[in-house]
N, C-alpha and C positions, 0 to 999 in steps of 0.2 A: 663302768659297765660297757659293753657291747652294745654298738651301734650299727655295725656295720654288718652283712654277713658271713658269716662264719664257720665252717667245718670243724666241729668237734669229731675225735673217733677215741671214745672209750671203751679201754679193756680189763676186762672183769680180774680178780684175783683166783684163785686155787680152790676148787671144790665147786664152783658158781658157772654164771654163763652169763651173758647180754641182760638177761632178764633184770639184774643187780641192779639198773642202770634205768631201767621204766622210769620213776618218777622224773629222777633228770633230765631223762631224753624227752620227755614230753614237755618239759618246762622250758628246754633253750629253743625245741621247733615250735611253741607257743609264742618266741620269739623272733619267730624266722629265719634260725639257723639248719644248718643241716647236720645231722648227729648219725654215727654208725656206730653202735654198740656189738660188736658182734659177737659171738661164741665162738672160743679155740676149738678145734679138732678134738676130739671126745667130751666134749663138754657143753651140758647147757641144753638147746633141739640138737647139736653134733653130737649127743651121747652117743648115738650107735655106734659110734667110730672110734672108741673108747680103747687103747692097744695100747701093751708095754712097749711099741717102738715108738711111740711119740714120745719128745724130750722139747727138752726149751728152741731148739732151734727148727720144729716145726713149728712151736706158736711164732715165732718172730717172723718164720717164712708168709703165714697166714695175715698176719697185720699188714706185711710189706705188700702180699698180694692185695690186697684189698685197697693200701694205696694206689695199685698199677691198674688197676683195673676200674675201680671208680674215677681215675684221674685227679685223685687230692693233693693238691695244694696247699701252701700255706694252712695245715691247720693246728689245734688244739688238741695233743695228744695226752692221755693219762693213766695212768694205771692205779690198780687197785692191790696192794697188796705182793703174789706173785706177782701180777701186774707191772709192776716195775720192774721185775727184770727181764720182760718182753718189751716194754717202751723203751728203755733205755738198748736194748740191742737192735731195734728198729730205729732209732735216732744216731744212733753212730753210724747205721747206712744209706741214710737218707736226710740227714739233717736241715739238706735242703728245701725239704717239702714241708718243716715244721716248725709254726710259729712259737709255740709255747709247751714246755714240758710241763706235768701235773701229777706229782704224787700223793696218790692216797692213801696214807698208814700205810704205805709202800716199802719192797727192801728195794736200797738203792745201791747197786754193787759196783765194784772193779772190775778192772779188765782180770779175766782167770779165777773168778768169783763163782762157786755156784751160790746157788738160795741155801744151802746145808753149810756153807762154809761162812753165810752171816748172819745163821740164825743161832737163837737158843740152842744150846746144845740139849737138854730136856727136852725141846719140844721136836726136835728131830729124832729123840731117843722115841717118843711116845707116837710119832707116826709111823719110824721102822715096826715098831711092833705091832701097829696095827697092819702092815700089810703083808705081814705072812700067811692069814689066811684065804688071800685075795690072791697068791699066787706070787707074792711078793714083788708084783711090776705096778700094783695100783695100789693109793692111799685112798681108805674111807674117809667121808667129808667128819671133822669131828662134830661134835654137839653144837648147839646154838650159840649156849651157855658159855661153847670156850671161847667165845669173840665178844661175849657180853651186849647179843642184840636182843633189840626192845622187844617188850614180851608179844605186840602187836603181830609182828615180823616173822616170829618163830614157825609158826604153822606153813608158811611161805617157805622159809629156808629147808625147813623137813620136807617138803614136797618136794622140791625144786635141785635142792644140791645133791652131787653126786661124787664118784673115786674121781681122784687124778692121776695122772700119769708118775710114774717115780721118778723119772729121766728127766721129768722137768725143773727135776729139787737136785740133779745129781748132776747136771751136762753146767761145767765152767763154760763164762757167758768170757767169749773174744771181744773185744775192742780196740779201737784203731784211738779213741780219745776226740773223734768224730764230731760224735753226741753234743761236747761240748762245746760246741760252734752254737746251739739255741739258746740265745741271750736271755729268754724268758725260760725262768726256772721254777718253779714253785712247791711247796710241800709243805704236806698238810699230816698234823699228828691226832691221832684219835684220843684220849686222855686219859676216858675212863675203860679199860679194857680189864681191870681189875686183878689184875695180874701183873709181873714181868713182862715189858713191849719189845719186844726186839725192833721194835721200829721208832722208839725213844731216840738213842745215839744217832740214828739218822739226823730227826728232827733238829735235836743239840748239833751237828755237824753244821747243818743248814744256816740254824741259824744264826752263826759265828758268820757266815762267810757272806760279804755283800751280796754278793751274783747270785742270790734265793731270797727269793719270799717266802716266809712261812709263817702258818696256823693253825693253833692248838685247837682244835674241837671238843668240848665237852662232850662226850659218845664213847659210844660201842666202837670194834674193828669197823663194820661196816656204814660208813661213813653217808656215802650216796643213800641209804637206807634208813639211817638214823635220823639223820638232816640231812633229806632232799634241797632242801631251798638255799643254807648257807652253803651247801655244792657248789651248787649251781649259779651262786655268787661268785661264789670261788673262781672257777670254771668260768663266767663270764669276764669276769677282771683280769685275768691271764693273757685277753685277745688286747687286752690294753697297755 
């Protein structure tokens, strides 16, 4: 566990916002760390800002800004899902400002990787179709039901979530190989999502290869939300 003070900055996945992130965030500043969960550019309270010209490389600009500008250091970075493929292109240009990488049921790509080129191919067949009526630049968030969150949560996710940007599932993610210069790795698999995970093979990647920690969570997609507290375990042992 965390002893010391700490900067975590978590970033939400695809359809969500900062808000994902409540119970945890309140738990590690319960602990005296300093936590920024912030909302990408159309998403989250930034809905208004919601445009088929955002793609992955305005969220990655948005997290970097956030580094330059709060002045973070040495912190705890993580993502959620798409999430992952915004930490890991913020960590290949900045690697030096981050202690510990955190994936949650996350995709974790290559360099020239989009999120459509590692995901289920069904479950990218079944978001294109959803966003033709939208103008076909933004994906409707799906149902609760498709991430298998607890029935508690649901009323939350229905209020709360909203479209994403299509450019964010479609713009290959550059890398320099950067990234992995952060010795602290970690990844975390959700279990029960009741379905096909495209975030499975990650996990099995992971856990073959020394240089990653990882663990299996009994849960839904939504990890932070299911189990706050073994998170935030998680997420504290990472600074260690």
């Amino acid at each position: 566990m965390a002893s010391e003070r700490t900067t975590f900055v978590l970033i939400h996945g695809a359809w969500g916002g900062g808000w994902n992130y409540q119970r945890v965030a309140e738990a590690l500043r319960a602990k005296g760390h300093v936590v920024y969960a912030p909302s990408l550019t159309g998403c989250g309270e930034r809905s208004h800002l919601l445009s088929g010209a955002i793609n992955l490389s305005t969220h990655i600009t948005d997290v970097l800004n956030l580094f330059k500008y709060e002045s973070i250091e040495g912190a705890v970075l993580a993502g959620h899902s798409y999430g992952g493929m915004v930490v890991t292109g913020v960590a290949d240009r900045i690697p030096e400002k981050i202690k510990a990488l955190v994936y949650l049921d996350a995709f974790l790509p290559e360099g020239g990787h989009s999120l459509w080129d590692i995901n289920i191919p069904a479950n990218t067949a079944r978001y294109m179709a959803s966003a033709g009526p939208h103008g076909g630049t933004v994906i409707p968030s799906p149902p609760a039901s498709f991430w298998n969150l607890n029935a508690a949560d649901v009323p939350l996710y229905e209020k709360l979530t909203g479209p994403h940007p299509l450019g964010c599932f479609t713009e290959q993610l550059a890398l320099t190989g950067a990234h992995k210069q952060v010795k602290k790795r970690v990844y975390v698999w959700a279990t029960e999502l009741g379905r096909p995970s495209p975030f499975k093979p990650f996990y099995e990647k992971c856990s073959d290869d020394p240089g990653w920690e990882t663990y299996a969570l009994p849960c839904g997609h939504d990890v932070m939300m299911d189990l706050p507290e073994e998170t935030t375990r998680i997420l504290l042992g990472a600074v260690g």
